[in-house]
N, C-alpha and C positions, 0 to 999 in steps of 0.2 A: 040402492047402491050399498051391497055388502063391504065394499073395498078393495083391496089389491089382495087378493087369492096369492095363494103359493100352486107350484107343481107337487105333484107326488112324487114323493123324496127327496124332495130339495129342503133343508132345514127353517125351523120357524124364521118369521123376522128379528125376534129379538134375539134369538141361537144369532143369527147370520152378524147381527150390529155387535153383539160380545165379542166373536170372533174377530170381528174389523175391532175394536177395540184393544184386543191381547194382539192382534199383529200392529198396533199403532205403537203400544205399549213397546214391544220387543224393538221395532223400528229406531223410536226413540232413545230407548236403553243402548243400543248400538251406535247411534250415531253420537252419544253423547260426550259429548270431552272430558267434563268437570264432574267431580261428586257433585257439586251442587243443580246441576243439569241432570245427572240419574236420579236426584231425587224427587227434582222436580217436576219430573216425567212419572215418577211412581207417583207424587200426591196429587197431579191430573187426572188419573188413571182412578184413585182411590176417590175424588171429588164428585167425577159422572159417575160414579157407582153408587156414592153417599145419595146422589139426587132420585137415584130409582131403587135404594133399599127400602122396605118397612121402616118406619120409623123409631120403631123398637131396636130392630137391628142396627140401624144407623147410630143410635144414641151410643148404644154399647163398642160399637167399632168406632166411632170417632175418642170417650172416652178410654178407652188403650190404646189408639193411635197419638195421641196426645200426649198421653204418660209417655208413652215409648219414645214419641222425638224429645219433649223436656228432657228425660234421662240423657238423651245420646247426645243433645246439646250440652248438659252439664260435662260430658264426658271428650267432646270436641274443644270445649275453652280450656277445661282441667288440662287435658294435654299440651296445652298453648301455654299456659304457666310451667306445668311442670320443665320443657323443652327451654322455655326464658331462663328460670330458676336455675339450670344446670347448669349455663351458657354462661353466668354469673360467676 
């Protein structure tokens, strides 16, 4: 038992699961209401990815993924002060 064979020309398996992944992805992104629902759709997205990168690259893309929400979080509450503060 080799396994489940492709056709000639039809794209690998994991070409084909990518694919269904960026159209889950888009799916989601459109239906979504809330930033916090688009985002949450992008960190699902970025999650099944983390599980099937090299480990190397994983480490490296979740270390700037990190940095990058901390910052945008510091800069989400900063705007919620700032917006009180004026109101004041």
């Amino acid at each position: 038992m080799a396994g489940h064979r492709r056709r000639a020309g039809r794209p690998l398996l994991d070409q084909q699961r990518e694919q269904r992944r960026l159209a889950r992805l888009a799916d989601r992104l459109d239906t979504a209401r809330t930033h916090s629902e688009r985002v949450a759709a992008a960190c699902d997205y970025l999650r099944g990815g983390l599980k099937h990168a090299d480990p190397v690259v994983a480490e490296h893309v979740t270390t700037e993924v990190v940095d990058y929400l901390t910052a945008a979080g510091k800069r989400a509450f900063a705007s919620r002060r700032k917006k009180g503060a004026a109101a004041s």
